[in-house]
N, C-alpha and C positions, 0 to 999 in steps of 0.2 A: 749810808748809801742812798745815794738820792731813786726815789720813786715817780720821777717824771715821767710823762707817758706822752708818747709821739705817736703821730699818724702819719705813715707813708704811704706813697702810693708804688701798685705793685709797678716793677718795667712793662714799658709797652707791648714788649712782645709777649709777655708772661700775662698781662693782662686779656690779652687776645686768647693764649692756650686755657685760661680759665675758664673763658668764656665758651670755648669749645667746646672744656671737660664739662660742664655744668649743664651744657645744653644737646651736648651730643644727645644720640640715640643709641649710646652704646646699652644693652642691653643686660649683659653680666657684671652686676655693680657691685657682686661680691668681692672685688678686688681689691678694692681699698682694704680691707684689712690682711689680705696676702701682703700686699705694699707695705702695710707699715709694719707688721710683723717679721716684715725683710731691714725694713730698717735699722728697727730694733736692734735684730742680731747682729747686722753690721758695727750697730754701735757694742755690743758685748764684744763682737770678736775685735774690734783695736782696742778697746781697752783692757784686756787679756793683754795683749802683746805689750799693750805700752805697759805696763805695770808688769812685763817681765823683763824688758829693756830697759826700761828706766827703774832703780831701785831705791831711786827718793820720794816717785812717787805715795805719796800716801792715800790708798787706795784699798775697802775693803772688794774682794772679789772674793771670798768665802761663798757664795749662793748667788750668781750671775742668773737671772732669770728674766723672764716676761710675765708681764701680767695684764691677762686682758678685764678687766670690770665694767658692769652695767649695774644701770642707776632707771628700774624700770619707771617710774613714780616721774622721774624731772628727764627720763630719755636720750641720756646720757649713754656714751658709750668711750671705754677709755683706755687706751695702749700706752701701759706706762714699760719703764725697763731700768735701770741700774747699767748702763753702761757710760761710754767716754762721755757723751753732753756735748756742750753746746756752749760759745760764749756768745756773746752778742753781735759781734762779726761773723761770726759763722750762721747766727739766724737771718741776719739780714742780705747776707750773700747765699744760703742757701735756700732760704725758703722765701726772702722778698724781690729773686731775680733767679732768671735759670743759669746759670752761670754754666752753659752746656753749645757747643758748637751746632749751629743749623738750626735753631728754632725759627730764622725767616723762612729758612728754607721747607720747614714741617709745615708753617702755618699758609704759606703760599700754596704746597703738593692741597693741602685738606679743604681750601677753597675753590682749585680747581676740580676736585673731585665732586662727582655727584652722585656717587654710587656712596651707599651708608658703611655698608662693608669694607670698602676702600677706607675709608674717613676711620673707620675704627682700627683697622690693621695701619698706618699710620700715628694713631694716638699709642699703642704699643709699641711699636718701634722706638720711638721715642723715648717710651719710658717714663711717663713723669709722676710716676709713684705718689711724694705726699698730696699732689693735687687730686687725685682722685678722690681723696675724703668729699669735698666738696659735691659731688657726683648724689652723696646721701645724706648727706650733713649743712644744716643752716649758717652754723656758726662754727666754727673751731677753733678751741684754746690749744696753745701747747707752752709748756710751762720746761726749762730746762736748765741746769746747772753743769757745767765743765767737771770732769773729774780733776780732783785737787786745787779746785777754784771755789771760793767763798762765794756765796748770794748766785743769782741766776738772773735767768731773761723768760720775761711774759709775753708771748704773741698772739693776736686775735685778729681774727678776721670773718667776714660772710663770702668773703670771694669775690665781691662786686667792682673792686678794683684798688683796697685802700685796704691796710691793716695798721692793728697800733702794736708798740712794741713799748716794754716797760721794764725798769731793773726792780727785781724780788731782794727783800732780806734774806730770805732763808725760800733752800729749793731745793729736794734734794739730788743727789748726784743721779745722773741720766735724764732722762727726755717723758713725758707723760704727753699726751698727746689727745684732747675730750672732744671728741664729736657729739655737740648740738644735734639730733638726728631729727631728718624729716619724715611726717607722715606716714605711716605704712601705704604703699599705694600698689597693689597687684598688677594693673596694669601697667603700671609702668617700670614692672619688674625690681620694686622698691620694697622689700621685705622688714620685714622685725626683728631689725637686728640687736634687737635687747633678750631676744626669747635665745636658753641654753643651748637648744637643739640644731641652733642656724648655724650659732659660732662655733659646736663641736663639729659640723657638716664642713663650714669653710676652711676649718683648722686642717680637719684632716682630709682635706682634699689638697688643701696647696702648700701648706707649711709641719707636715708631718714627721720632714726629716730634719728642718730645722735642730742645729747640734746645742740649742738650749733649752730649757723648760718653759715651755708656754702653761700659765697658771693663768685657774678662774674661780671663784668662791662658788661654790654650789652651795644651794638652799635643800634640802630635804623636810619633808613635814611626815614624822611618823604617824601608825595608829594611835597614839594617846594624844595627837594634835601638838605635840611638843614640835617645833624645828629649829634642825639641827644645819651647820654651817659650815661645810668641808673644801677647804683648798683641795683642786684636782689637777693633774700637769693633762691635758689634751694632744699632748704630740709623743708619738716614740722616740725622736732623736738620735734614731739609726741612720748614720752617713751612707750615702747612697750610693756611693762611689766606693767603700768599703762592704759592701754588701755581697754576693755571688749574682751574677747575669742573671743565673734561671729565677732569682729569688726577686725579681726588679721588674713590675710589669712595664708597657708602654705610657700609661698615663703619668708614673710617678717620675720617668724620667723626662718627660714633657714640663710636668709642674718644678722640678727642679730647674732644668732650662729658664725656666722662666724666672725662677727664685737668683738666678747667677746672673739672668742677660738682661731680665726687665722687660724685656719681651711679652707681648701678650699674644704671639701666637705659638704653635706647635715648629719644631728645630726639622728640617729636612730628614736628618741623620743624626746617630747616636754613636758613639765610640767610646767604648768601655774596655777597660786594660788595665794590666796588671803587670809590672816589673819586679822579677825577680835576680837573686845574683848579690854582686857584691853591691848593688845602692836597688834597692826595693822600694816602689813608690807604686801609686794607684791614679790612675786619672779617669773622669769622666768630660768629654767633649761630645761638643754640641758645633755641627755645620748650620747654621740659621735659613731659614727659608725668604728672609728678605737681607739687603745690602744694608748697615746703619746710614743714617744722614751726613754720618761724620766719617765716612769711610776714607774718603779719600783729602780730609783735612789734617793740617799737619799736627793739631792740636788732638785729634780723634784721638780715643781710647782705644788701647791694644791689650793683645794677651789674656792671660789666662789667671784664676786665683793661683796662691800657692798658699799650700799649707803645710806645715810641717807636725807630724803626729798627731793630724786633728784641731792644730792651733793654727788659727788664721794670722798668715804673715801680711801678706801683699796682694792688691786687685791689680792687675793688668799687669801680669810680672811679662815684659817681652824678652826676657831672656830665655823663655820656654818658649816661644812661636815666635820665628821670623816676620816681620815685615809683613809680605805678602800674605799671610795665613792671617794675617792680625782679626779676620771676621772671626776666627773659630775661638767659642766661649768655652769656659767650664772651671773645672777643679783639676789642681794636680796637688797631691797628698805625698809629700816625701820622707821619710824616714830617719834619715842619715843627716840630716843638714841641721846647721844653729839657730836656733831661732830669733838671733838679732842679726838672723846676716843682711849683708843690705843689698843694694839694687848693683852697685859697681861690683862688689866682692862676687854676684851671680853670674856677672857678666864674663867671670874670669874663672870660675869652679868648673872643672873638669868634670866632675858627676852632672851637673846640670847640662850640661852640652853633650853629655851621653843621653838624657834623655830627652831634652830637646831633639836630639836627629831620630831616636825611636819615634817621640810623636808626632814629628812630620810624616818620617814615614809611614806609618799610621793613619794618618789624614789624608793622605796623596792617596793610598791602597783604597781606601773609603771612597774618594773620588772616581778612582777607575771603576771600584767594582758597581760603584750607579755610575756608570755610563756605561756599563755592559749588563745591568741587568734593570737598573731604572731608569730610563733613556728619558721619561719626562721630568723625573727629578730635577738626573741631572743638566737638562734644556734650561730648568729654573733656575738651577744653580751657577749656570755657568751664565744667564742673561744676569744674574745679579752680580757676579764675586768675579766671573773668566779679565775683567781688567784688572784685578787687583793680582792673580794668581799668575799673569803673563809678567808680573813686577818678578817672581821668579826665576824665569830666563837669564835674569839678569845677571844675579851674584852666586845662587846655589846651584855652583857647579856638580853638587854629589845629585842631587834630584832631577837631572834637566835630563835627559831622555824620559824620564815618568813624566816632566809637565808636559815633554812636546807629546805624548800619549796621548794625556789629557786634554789637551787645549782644541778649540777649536773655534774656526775662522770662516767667516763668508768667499763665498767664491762665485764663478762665473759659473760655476755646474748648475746650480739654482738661485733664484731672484732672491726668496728669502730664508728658505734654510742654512745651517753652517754645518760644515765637514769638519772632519778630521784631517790630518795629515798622513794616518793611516789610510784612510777612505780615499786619498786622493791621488796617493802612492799607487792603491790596488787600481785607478780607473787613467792612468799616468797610459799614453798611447806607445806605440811598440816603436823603443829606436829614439824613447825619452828620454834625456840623463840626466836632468835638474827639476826640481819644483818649480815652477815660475808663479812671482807675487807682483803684486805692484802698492805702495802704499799711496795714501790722500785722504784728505780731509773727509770728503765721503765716496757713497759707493758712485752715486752719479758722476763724479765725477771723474773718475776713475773707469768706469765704465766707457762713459766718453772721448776718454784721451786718446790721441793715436797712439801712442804706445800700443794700445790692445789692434791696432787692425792687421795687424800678421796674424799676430796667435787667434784672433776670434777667424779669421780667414781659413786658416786651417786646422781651426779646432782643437786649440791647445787649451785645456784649462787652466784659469790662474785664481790664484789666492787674492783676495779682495781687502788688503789690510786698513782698518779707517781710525783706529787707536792711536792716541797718541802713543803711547810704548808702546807700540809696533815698530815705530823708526827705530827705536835703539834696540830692542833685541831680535831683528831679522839680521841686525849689524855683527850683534855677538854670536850665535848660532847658525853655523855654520854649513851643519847639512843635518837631515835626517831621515835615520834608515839607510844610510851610506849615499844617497843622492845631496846633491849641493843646492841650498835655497840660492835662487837666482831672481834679482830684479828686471825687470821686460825695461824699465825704464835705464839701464846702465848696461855700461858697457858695449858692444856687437852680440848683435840677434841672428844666429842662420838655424833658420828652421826648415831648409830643404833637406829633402836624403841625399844623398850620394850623387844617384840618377838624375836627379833632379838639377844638382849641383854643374857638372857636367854637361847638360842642357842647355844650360845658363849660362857656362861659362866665358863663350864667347860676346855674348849680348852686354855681359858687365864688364869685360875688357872695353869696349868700344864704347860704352855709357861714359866710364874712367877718362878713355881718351876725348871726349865730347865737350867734358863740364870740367877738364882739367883747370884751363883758363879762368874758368867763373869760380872754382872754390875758393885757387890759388886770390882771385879779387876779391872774394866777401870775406875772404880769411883777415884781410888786409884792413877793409873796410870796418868790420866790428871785430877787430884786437880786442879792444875795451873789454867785451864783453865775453866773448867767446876765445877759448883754446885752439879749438879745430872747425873745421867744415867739411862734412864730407857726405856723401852720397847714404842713402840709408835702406837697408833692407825689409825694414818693418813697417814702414809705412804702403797703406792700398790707396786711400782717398783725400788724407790731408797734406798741404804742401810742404811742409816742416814739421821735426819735433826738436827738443832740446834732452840731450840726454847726459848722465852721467859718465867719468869711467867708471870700471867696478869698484874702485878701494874711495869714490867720490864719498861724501854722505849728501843725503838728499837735500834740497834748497828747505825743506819742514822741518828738520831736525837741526838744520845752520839757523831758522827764525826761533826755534826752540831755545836753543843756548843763547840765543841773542836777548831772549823774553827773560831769561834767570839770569842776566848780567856776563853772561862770558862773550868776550868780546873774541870772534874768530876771525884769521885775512878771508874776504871775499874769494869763494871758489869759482874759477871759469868753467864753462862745461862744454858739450859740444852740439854743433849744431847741425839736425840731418837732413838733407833734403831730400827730396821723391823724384828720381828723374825722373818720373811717367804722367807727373802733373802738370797742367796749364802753366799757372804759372813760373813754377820752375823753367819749365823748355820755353817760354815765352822774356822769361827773365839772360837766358842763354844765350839767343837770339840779340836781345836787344843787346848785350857785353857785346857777341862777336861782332856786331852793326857798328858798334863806336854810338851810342846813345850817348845823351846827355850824362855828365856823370852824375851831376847832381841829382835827376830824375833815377837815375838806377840808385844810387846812395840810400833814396829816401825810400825807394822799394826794400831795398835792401832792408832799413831799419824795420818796415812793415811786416816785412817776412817772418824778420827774428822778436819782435813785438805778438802778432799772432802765436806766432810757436811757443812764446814763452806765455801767455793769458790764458794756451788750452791746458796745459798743465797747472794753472791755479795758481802762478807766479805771478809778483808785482812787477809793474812797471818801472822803471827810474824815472823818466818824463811822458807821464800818462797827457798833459795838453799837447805836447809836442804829436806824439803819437794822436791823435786825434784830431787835429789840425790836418796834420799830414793823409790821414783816413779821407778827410772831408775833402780837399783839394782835389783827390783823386776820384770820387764820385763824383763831384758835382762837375768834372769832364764827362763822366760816360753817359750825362744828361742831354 
């Protein structure tokens, strides 16, 4: 085997988070060795699995452990392990690039930040585990060989942007990993991490329950000055999620969160459960207090571990957590299952789909009861995760009265807080029978629309929807609490009472007979464009709007399907006018005179132009229309 040694340099992005990790002011540098001690185990627990799946592997797993060793004399400090390894593809894609979705997107959030706190709750989220060595260490070798692969791979680096990578004759099986360590420095929160008393304090602070043996040689010097030399395990290894509630304080189920999600802050919410009956399983989840970077990418990471009787199967199994739930981390421990089963056969086992619907349900009950008893919780939780949990609505028709419980939405009752649909239910005016919404790109804008000047006129509150899935599941959900969700932007609007109706009545017969002629000609006039023309009741101040029927979908969710390739026919819609405005009665006038037709045409197109720019629609011929704007000013000069 040849022994040539390369130097590469790290990726640029990777090179930039290095340079973060190294220079942050992150304060708790104790982590690097929770980190690599999580690695470790990762590497024990697949190759447990693989060497019970595969049975040509030849593989001893007789004593699967950790070992951590210090070398006080040369300042060494060293995480070795005996698990799966490493070939040299897998060092160079995992350790000489982040091969993780949104590092532009981490290193960009950590530049705009100026708060240090911020910068470091970002550097957790992330996750980036072996880089944090560098945090306390000058140099770092990691030395590794593949289980059931002959020779290994040497990698070295200081972090500065460049490491060398080299093939070993002989290495043995797993990963060792030697931190070069720097200076003790107090100040800078840099400790000695070769003294016994530090690594027994870090061990059993974050990797206690770790399910393998974390081993360290201890020195003893008796009274006859003889010393003696005793291998000690430093962790219990009691699974935490097999444990009883009352026996589990808050910290240890914190430090595990973090052991599963990489996370370096504390989980919102803890959810501890126990399935009994005919398939018995144990899970522990974790609601996270921030959103990942990768949440809403398609390559993000989902789900939850699974383990079968303690044997690590699979990390991000999503056949236990829907889609939507995909932020919620942890353990689920099942009993009953094979332990080579795989990802398709999960997909289709009846016992896994009984306790996937317990753990939703579980997780959704978790949700309600912080927001009826931890209202800023869950404010956090739902400013982080409420788009990804409105993905819901969508498909789990068993859970969709709990989301619409849950969920909650901006409205016109207040600038910036969001309501419930409960909350909105109870504050809905006497002689209400629909929830009225309106969706848009944002709230101003929507705020601004004439749509809203009936209902802001007489006080109706509306739901202020600015999400993109908002268009689709106000489409599929259909009412709640036996009221019918209704768009202000589709359909006819009569917000008068009875009395009121009646009042009126004769004023809108005579309107009808007024502007018969004129609708009958702009109907005529923009075919192209428009279905209908007709008179409108919700508008107070602006001269047109353009509206939906009810069963339309809105022109956002037509440019939606148009952005993912579905090609849909062009929907016409309708166009309303304000009989009580200038230029409407001004435009009626001018038909009944016999005006020029061309001059009324191009009002005409002005009309329906305007109407369709307040709603946040494109134009077809934006210079036309702008031409035709300008001619018409530069008369009233």
């Amino acid at each position: 085997m040849s022994n040539r040694t390369e130097t590469l340099e790290f990726q640029a992005e990777t090179r930039q988070l290095l340079q973060l990790m190294v220079h942050s002011i992150y304060s708790n540098k104790d982590i690097f060795l929770r980190e690599l001690i999580s690695n470790a185990s990762d590497a024990l627990d697949k190759l447990r699995l693989e060497s019970l799946v595969d049975k040509d592997l030849q593989v001893d797993t007789s004593d699967l452990h950790i070992e951590v060793e210090v070398d006080r004399d040369a300042r060494t400090l060293t995480v070795r392990d005996n698990g799966i390894g490493m070939s040299r593809d897998d060092v160079v894609q995992l350790i000489g690039t982040i091969a993780k979705s949104g590092t532009a997107e981490l290193l960009r959030k950590m530049r705009e930040s100026k708060d240090a706190t911020a910068s470091q709750d970002l550097i957790g989220q992330f996750g980036v585990g072996f880089y944090s060595t560098f945090m306390v260490a000058d140099r770092v070798t990691l030395v590794t060989s593949r289980a059931g692969e002959s020779g290994g791979t040497r990698w070295e680096s200081t972090g500065e942007g460049t490491y060398s990578i080299e093939a070993v004759d002989e290495a043995p099986q797993g990963t060792s990993v030697t931190l070069h360590l720097k200076p003790e420095d107090s100040d800078d929160q840099l400790f000695d991490y070769t003294a016994e008393w530090k690594i027994r304090e870090i061990v059993k602070r974050y990797s206690d329950f770790i399910a393998w043996p974390i081993r360290t040689a201890v020195e003893r010097t008796g009274e006859d000055g003889e010393t003696t030399r005793d291998v000690q395990t430093l962790n219990s290894m009691k699974a935490l999620w097999a444990r009883p509630r009352d026996e589990v304080d808050a910290d240890e189920y914190h430090e595990f969160y973090k052991h599963v999600s990489h996370d370096w802050t504390d989980p919102l919410d803890v959810i501890h459960m126990k399935g009994e009956g005919t398939f018995e399983y144990e899970a522990l989840l974790f609601i996270p207090a921030h959103a990942p970077l990768d949440l809403f990418m398609r390559d993000g990471k989902r789900g939850v571990q699974l383990y079968v009787k303690r044997v690590f199967i699979m990390d991000d199994c999503e056949a236990l957590m829907p889609n939507y739930l995909r932020f919620i981390k942890g353990v689920v421990d099942a009993h009953d299952l094979s332990l080579n089963i795989s990802r398709e056969i999960l997909q289709q086992d009846r016992q896994i789909q009984v306790v996937r619907r317990r753990l939703v349900k579980k997780v959704l009950s978790a949700i309600r009861d912080m927001m009826t008893n931890h209202p800023d919780r869950y404010r956090t939780f739902w400013s982080e995760f409420g788009r990804a949990v409105k993905e819901g609505l969508l498909d789990d028709f068993d859970n969709r009265d709990t989301l619409l419980e849950i969920l909650s939405v901006g409205s016109t009752h207040h600038p910036d807080e969001l309501t419930t649909l409960r909350q909105y239910v109870e504050r809905m005016k006497d002689g209400q029978n629909g929830i009225y919404y309106m969706t848009g790109e944002s709230r101003s804008m929507i705020e601004n629309s004439p749509h809203m000047e009936a209902f802001r006129a007489k006080g109706y509150e509306v739901l202020v929807l600015t999400d993109p899935v908002d268009e689709v599941w106000v489409e599929r959900v259909a009412e709640f609490d036996g009221k019918p969700l209704q768009s202000i932007a589709k359909g006819q609007v009569d917000l008068d009472t009875e009395e009121e109706k009646k009042g009126a009545e004769a004023e809108r017969e005579q309107q009808q007979k007024d502007f018969a002629a004129l609708l009958t000609w702009l109907g005529g006039k923009l075919e192209a464009e428009v279905k209908e023309v007709r008179l409108s009741s919700r508008l107070t101040t602006s001269p047109a709007c353009i509206v939906g029927d009810a069963q339309d979908i809105t022109p956002t969710l037509e440019r939606m399907y148009r952005a993912m390739g579905q090609e849909i026919p062009p929907i016409k819609r309708i166009l309303e006018l304000n009989p009580t405005h200038p230029l409407v009665t001004g435009l009626r006038k001018a038909h009944e005179q016999g005006g020029e037709d061309e001059v009324l045409a191009e009002t005409a197109e002005l009309l329906y132009g305007m109407a369709l720019l307040a709603e946040g629609g494109e134009l077809s011929d934006p210079a036309r229309f702008t031409r035709i704007l300008a001619d018409r000013l530069a008369r009233t000069l």
